[in-house]
N, C-alpha and C positions, 0 to 999 in steps of 0.2 A: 504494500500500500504506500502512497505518497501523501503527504500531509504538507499544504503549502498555509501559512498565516498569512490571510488576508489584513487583519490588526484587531488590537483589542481582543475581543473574544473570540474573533470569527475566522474560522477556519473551513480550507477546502480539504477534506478527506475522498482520495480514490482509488478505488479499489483496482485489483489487476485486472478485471474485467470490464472497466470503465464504471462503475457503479460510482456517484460523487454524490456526497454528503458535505453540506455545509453548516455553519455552525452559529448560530448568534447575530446572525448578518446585523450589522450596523448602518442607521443614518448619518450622511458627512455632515458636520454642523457641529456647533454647539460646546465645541473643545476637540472634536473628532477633525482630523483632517489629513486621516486617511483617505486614499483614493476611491472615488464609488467601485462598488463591488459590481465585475462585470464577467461573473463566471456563471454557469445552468448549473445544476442539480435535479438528484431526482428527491433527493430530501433536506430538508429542512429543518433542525431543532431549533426550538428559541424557549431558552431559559425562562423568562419573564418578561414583561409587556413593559420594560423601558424602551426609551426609543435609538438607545445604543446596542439593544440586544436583540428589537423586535422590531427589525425592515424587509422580511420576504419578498413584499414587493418587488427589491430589486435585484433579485434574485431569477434569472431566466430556466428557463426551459420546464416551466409550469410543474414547480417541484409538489412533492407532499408534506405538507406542514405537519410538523412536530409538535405538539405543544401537552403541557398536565403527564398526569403519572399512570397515563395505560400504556400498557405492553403494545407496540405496533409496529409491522413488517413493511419494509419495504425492498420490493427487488434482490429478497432473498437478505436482507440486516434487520436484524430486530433490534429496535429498541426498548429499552425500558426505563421508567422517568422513577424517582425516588424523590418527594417531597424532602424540601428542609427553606429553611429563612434567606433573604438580603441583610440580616441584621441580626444583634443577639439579644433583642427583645420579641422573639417569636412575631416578627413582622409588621410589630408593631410600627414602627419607623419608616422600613422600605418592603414591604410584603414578601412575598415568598418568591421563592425560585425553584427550580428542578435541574438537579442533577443526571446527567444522562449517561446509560451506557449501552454499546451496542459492539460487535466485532465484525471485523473488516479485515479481510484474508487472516482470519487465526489472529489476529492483533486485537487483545480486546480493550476498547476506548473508553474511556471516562472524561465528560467535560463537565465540570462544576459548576459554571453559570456565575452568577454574582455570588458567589455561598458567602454568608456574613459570620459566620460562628461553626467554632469547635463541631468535629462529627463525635454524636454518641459512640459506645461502644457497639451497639446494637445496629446504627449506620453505616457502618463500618463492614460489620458481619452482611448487611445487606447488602452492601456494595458487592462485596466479596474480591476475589482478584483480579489484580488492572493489572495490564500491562504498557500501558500508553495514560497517562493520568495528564488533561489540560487544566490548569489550578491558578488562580487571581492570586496574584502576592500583593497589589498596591496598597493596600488598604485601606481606610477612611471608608468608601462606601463597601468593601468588601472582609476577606479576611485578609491578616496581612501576612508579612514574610514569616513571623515568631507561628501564627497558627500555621502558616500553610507547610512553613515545614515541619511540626506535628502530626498532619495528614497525612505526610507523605512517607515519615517515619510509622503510620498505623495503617497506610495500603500498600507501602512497598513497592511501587509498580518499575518495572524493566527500563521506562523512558517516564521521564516529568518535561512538562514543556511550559514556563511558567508564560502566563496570560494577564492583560486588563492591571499594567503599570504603564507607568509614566514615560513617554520615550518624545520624540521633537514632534510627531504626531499627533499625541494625546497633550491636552491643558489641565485635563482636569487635577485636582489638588492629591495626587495619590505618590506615592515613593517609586522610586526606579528599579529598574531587576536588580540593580549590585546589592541591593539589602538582602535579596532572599538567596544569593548566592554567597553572600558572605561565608568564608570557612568553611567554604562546601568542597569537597573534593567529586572527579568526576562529571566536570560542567565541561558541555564540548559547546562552544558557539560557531554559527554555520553564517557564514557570509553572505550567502542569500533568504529567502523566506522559506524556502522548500528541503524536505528531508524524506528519503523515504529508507520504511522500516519492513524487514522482513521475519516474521515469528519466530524463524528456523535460530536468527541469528541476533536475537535480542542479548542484551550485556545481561551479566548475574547479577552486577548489584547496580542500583540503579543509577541512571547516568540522566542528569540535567543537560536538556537542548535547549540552546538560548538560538531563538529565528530573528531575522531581520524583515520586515514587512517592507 
């Protein structure tokens, strides 16, 4: 599979057999200015109804929208949604979000969405084994670098790709990736936005992809 980062949240995930899955699509505006997203898909996840996370519209080739926590197939990938918060007032503040996982040639994906707060232990258990984990480090609207690498430390997955900081693209008030990579060992950063991954040949212990959008 190849995973190219679009920015922010949104990612293009494709499968060997051409199957593309995107992720989060964003509106440019607003602190975003990223480039408008001009790739098709046959699917579509969107965490929550912000309007950095929720623009399908711009999205071609008449995908199938993703959205809430039922199990649903597309073109041979199932997904499955896992309710949890934007925040760690049970949504009081910024409502809910959903965590997605689905597999894509044998590589199974987890994208956390805005997740605002610590995973249960029982969250965790639900999730079960990631091999590909995409996870918000900036934090202020999300979790930050100290939670996100908690998570990462309680799923373990093969590849992390951290997501939704702060780069010459984004404005909004959140931290840079160098915080959540701080004293990390194992960071490969890739020159362009694209990486692709094959299940056969994933690392043993996990290894942080820093993408360039």
């Amino acid at each position: 599979m190849k995973i190219k980062w679009l920015g922010h949240s949104s990612f293009l995930i494709t499968s060997s057999s051409g199957v593309r899955v995107i992720t989060d699509p964003y509106t440019v505006g607003g602190g975003l200015s990223y480039g408008p997203i001009q790739e098709s898909a046959e699917a579509v996840t969107v965490s929550h109804d912000h309007g950095d996370h929720n623009n399908p519209s711009a999205v071609g080739g008449k995908p199938v929208i993703i959205k809430g926590t039922l199990s649903q197939e597309v073109k041979g990938i199932k997904f499955q949604g896992f309710p949890v918060f934007h925040d760690e007032s049970k949504g009081k503040d910024r409502g809910t979000d959903t965590i997605y996982t689905f597999t894509v040639d044998k590589v199974r994906v987890c994208h956390m969405g805005d997740l605002g707060h610590p995973l249960t232990d029982q969250q965790v258990k639900d999730i079960g084994a990631i091999d590909l984990l995409l996870i918000p480090v900036g934090g202020f609207f999300t979790i930050d670098a100290t939670k996100a690498t908690r998570i990462c430390e309680q799923l373990k997955p093969k590849i992390v790709i951290p997501m939704h900081y702060k780069t010459p693209k984004c404005g909004y008030p959140i931290a840079g990736v160098e915080e959540f990579l701080r004293g990390k060992t194992g960071v490969r950063r890739v020159e362009g936005s694209e990486v692709e991954l094959r299940a056969g040949s994933l690392p043993s212990r996990t290894e942080i992809v820093v993408l360039n959008p």
